[in-house]
Wavefront OBJ file of the C-alpha trace (Angstrom):
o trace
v -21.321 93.912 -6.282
v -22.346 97.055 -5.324
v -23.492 99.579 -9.002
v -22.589 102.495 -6.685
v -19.013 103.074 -5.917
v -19.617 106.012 -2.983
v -20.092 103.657 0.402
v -19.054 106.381 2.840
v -22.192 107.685 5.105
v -24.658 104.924 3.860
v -27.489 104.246 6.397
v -28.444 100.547 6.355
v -32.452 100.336 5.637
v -31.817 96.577 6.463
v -29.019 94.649 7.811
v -26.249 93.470 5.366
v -27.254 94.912 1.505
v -30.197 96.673 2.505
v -33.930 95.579 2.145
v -34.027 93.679 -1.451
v -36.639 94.071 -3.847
v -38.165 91.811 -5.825
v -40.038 92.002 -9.292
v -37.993 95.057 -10.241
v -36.458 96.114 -13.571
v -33.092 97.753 -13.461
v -33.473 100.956 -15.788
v -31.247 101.238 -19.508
v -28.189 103.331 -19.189
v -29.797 107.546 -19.608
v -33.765 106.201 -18.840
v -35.459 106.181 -15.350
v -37.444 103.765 -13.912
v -39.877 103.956 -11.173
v -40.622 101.352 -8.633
v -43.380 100.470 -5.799
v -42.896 97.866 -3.088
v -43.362 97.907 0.506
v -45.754 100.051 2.202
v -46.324 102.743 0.111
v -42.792 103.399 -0.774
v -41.867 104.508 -4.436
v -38.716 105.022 -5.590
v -37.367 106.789 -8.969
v -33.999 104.634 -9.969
v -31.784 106.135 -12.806
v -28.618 104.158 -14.700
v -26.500 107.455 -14.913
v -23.016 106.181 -17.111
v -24.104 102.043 -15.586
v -24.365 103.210 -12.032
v -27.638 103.074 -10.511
v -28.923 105.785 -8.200
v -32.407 106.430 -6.556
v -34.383 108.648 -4.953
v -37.758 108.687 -2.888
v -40.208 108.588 -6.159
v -42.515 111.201 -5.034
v -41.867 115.050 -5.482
v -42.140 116.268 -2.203
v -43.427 120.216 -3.848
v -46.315 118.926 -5.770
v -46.759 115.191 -5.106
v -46.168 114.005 -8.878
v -44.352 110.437 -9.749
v -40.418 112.093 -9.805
v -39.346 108.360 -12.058
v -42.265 110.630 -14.798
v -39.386 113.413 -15.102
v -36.143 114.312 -16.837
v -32.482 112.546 -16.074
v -30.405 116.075 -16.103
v -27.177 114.711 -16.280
v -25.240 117.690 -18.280
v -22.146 118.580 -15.981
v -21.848 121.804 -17.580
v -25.333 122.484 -16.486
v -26.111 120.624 -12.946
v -22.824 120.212 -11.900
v -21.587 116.850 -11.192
v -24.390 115.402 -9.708
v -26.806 114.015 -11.904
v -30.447 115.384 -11.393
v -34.125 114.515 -11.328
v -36.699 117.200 -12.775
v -40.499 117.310 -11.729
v -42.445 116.972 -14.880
v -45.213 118.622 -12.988
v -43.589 121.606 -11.154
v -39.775 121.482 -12.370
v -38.048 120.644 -8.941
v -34.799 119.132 -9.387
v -33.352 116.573 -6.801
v -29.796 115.630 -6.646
v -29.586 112.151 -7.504
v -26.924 111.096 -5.805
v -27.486 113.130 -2.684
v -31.697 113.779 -2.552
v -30.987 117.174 -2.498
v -33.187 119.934 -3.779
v -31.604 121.744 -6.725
v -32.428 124.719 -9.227
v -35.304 124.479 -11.345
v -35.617 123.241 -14.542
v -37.025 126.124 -16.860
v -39.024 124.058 -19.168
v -40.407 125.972 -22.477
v -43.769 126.009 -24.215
v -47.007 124.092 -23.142
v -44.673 122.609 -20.414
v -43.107 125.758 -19.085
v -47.031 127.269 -18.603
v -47.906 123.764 -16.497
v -44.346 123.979 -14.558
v -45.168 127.562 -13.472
v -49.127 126.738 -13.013
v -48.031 123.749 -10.957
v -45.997 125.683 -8.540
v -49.196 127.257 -7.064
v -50.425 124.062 -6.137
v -47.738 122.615 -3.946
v -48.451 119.648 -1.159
v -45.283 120.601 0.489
v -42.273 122.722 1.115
v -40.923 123.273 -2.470
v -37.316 123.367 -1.803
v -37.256 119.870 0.845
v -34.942 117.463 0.150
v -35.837 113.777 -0.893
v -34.370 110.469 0.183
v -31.882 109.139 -1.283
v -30.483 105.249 -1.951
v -27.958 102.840 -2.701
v -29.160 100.463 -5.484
v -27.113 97.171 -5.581
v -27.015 94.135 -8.121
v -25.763 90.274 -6.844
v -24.076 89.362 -9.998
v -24.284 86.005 -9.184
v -28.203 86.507 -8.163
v -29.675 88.276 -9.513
v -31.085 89.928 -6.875
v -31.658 93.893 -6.626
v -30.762 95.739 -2.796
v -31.708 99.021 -1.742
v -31.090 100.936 1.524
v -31.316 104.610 2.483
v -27.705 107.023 1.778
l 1 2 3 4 5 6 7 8 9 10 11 12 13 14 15 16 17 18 19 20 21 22 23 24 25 26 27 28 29 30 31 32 33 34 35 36 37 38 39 40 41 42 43 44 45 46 47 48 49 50 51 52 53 54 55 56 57 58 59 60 61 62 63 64 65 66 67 68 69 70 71 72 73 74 75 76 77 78 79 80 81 82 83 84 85 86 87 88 89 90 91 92 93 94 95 96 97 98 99 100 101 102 103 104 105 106 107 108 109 110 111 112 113 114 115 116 117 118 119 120 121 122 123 124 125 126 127 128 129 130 131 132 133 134 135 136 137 138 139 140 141 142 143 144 145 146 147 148
């Protein structure tokens, strides 16, 4: 059964479920958990109120692990759409969408490395990430992913 209840626009990575993906652990409901399979591919998964969303696992600003940063799921805050924070340079990225979103003002020791960070960007700072379907075969086992 599919952990993610929004089917409409889904782009099929592989035919049927989507590519499936083995030796993975399904994160606890409010934690992320990153994953690495395929050729290079890394993805950040989150269990956001038992649904499981995902994103590309690498910030596309600064190139830091995105499954290393903060679940910002406070509606009052983000909106609806849970979020992803950089640990490294506090881009946020939609979770559900991939989108990029505002930053995360981090405080202290971590606010000084957010704002150093930002000078030392790989990329275009406010490009959006991929984003996936995660799916669980209840009978399986088995763990799908394919692109939104």
């Amino acid at each position: 059964r599919s952990l993610d209840d929004s089917g409409s626009g889904v782009k099929i990575v592989n035919s049927g479920r989507g590519q499936e993906i083995t030796g993975v652990t399904l994160p606890e409901k409010g934690k992320i958990r990153g994953w690495a399979f395929g050729e290079g591919r890394t993805v950040a998964c989150a269990n956001v109120d038992g649904k499981y969303l995902a994103v590309d696992g690498r910030c596309p600003r600064c190139g830091f692990d995105l499954f290393k940063g903060k679940l910002l799921d406070d509606a009052e805050v983000w909106g609806p759409e849970p979020h992803v924070s950089c640990p490294t340079c506090a881009a946020t990225y939609s979770l559900k969408t991939g989108k990029f979103g505002p930053e995360y003002k981090a405080t202290g020791l971590a606010g000084f490395v957010n704002t150093w960070a930002k000078t030392a960007t790989i990329g275009n700072g406010s490009k959006n990430v991929l984003a996936f379907v995660i799916t669980r075969d209840e009978e399986t086992g088995k763990v799908y992913y394919r692109e939104r």
